[in-house]
KELOGU-657322 format. One record per residue (C-alpha): residue number from 0; x, y, z; residue in three letters. Coordinates in nm, 4 decimals. Layout:
NUM:X:Y:Z:ALA
...
This chain:
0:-1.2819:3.1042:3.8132:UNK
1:-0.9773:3.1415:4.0671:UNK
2:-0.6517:3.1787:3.9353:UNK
3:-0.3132:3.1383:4.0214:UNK
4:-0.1775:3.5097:3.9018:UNK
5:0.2365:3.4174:4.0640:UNK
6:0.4444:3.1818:4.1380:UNK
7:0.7427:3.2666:4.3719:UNK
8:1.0504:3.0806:4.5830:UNK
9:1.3299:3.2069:4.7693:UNK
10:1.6807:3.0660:4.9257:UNK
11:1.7248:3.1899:5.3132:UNK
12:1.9299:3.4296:5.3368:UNK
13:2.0444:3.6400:5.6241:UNK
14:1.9298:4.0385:5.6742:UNK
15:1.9660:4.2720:5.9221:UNK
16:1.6606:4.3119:6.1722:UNK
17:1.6516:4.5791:6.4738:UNK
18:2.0516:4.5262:6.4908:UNK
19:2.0282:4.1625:6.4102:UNK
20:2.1414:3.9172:6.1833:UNK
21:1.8252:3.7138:6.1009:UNK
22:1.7942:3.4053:5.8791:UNK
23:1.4984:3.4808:5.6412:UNK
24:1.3395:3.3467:5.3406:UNK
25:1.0806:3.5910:5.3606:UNK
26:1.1213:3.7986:5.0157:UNK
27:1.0147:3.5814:4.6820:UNK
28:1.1320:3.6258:4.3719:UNK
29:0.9136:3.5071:4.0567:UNK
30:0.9753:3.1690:3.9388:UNK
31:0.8987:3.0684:3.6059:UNK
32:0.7534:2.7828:3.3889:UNK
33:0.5667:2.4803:3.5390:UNK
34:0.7156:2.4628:3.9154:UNK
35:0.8269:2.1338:4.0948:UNK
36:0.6143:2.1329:4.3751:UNK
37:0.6965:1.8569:4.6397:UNK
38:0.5391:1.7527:4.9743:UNK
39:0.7605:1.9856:5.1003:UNK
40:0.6540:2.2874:4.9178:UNK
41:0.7789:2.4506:4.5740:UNK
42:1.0828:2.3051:4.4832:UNK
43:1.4088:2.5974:4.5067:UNK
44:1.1766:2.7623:4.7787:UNK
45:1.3383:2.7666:5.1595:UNK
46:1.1742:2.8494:5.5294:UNK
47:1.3972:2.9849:5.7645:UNK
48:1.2066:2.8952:6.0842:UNK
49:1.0387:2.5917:6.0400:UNK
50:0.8808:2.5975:6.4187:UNK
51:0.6347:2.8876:6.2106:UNK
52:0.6893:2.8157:5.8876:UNK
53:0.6783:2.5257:5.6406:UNK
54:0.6668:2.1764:5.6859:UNK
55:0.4038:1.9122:5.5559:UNK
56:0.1268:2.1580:5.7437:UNK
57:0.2556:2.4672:5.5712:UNK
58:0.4574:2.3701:5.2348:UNK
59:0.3021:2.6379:5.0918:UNK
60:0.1857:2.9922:5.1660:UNK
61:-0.0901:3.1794:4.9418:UNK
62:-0.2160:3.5181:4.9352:UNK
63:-0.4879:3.7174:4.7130:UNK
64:-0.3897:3.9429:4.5138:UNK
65:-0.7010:4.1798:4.6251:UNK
66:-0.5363:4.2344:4.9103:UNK
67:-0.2169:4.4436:4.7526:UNK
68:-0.3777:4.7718:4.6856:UNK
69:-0.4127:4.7988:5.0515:UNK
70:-0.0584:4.7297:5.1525:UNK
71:0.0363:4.9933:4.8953:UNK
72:-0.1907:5.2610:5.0657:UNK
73:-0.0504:5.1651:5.3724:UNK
74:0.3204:5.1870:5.2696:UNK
75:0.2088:5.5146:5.1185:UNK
76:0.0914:5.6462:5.4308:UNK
77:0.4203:5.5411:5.6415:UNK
78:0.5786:5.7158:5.3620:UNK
79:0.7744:5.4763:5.2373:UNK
80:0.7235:5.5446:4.8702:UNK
81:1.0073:5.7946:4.8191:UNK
82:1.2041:5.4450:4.9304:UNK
83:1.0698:5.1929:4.7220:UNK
84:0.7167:5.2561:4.5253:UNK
85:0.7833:4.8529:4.4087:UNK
86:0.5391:4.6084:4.5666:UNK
87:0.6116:4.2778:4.3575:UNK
88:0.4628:3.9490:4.4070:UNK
89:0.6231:3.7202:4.6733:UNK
90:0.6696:4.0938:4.9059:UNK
91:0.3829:3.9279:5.1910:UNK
92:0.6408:3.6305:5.1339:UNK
93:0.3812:3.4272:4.9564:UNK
94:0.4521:3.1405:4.7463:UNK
95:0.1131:3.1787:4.5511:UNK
96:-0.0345:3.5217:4.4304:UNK
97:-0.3706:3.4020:4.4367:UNK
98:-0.6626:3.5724:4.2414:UNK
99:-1.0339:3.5472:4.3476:UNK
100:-0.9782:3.3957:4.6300:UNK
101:-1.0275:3.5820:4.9753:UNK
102:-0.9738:3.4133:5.3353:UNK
103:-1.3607:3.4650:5.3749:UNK
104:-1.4153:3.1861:5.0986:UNK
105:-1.1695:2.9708:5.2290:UNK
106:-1.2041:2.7220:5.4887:UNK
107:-0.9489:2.4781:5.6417:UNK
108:-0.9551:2.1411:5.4535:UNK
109:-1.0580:2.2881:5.1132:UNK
110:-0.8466:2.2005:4.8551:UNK
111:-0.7014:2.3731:4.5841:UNK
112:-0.7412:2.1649:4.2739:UNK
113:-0.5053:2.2547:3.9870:UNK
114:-0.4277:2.0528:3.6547:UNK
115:-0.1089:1.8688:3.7582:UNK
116:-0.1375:1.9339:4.1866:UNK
117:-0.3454:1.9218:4.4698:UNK
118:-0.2896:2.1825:4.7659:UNK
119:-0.5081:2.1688:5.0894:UNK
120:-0.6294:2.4339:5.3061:UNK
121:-0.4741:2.4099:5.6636:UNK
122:-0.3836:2.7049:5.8497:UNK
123:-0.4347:3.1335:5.8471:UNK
124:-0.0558:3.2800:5.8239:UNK
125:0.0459:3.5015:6.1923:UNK
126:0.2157:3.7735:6.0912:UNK
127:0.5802:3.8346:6.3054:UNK
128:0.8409:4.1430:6.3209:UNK
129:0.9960:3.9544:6.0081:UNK
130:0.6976:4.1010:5.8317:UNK
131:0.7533:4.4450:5.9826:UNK
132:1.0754:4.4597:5.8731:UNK
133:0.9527:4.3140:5.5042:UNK
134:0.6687:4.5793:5.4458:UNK
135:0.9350:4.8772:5.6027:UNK
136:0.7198:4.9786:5.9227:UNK
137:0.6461:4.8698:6.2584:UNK
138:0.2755:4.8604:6.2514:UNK
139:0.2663:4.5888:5.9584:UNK
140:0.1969:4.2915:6.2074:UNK
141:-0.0925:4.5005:6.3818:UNK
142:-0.2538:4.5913:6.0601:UNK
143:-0.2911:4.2403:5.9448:UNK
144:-0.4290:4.2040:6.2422:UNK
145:-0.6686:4.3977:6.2628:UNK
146:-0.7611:4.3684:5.8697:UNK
147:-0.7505:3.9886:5.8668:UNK
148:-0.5827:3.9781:5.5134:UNK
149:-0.3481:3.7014:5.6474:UNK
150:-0.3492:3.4235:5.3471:UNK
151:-0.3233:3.1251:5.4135:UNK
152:-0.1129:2.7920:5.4060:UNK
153:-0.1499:2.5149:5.2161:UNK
154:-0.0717:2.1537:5.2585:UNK
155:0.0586:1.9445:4.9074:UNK
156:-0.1945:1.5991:4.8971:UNK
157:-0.0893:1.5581:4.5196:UNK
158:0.2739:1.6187:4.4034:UNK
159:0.3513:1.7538:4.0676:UNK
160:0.3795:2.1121:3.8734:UNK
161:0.1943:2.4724:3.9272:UNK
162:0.2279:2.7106:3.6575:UNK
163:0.1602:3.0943:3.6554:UNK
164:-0.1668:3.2478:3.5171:UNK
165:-0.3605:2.8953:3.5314:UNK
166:-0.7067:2.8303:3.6809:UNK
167:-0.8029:2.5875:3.9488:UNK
168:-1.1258:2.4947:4.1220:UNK
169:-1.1657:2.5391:4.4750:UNK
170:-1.3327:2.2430:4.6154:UNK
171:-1.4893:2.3015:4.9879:UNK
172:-1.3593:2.0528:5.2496:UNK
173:-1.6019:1.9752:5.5944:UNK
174:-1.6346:2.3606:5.5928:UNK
175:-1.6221:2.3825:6.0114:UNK
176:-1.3449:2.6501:6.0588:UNK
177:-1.3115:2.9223:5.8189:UNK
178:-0.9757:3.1043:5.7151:UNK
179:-1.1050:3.4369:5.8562:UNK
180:-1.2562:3.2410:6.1901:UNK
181:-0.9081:3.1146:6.2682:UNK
182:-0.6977:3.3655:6.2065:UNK
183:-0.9395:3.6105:6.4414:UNK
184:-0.8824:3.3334:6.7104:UNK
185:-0.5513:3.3788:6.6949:UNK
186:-0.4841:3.7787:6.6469:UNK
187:-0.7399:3.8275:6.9552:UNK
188:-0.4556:3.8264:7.2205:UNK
189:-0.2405:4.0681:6.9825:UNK
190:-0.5806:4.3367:6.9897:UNK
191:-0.6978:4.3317:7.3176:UNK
């Protein structure tokens, strides 16, 4: 059965990108206990940019777990891990550390039905240069690309809490765009 491994929020804040001073909710920090979660999203979580991110559409953002190794290798290989060796859940600036649950499975309108919440399927994640600047290389955005291990965001049709390290069912919507079909629509003008 699927299960919800992390829970994690953030406050913008601003960093420095490429020279810049960008506003940026982008790194997560654990939460704890059962979580507030609103139509909105998880409550003490913030989106910087809400023309990409959150909203009703995207409250919240999940990503498997499965999918960190990967990164790891590939932080590895830009040799980053003299730096920081640390990849923590919330890093791909998910709210929900997802296990089981890979974008091939998931397709837009499923919902995610926990004990005390509801969470539909709506959307594959794009990745930006806030991500590049997250994962500490410039290739980041091409390798999610390429790899499709995007996540995905979530839409809140039941309000209530979300605890870490319990179960849910995945439920399958009117299965006629997949996770992994829409987020391949979308990267093809970033791979040609």
């Amino acid at each position: 059965m699927p299960r919800l491994l992390a829970l994690q929020a953030a406050a913008a804040r601003r960093v420095q990108i490429d020279g810049r001073s960008i506003l940026t909710a982008f790194h997560k920090r654990a939460v704890t206990g059962p979580v507030a979660v609103s139509a909105m999203g998880l409550v003490g979580d913030e989106q910087a940019d809400l023309s990409v991110h959150g909203g009703l559409d995207k409250a919240v953002y999940a990503y498997p777990v499965e999918h960190y190794p990967f990164w790891l290798a590939e932080r590895t290989e830009a040799g980053l891990t003299a730096i920081d060796e640390a990849l923590p859940f919330g890093s791909l600036g998910e709210n929900l550390t997802l296990q089981g649950v890979l974008e091939a499975d998931v397709w837009v309108g499923d919902v995610l039905r926990f004990a005390d919440c509801t969470l539909r399927v709506t959307q594959s994640r794009q990745p930006c240069y806030k991500f590049n600047a997250a994962m500490g290389f410039n290739g980041a955005s091409k390798l999610m690309a390429v790899n499709g291990c995007c996540g995905f965001y979530l839409a809140v049709d039941r309000v209530g809490t979300l605890s870490a390290g319990e179960t849910f069912e995945l439920q399958p919507g009117p299965r006629r765009l997949s996770i992994s079909e829409s987020f391949k629509a979308k990267m093809f003008k970033h791979l040609r």
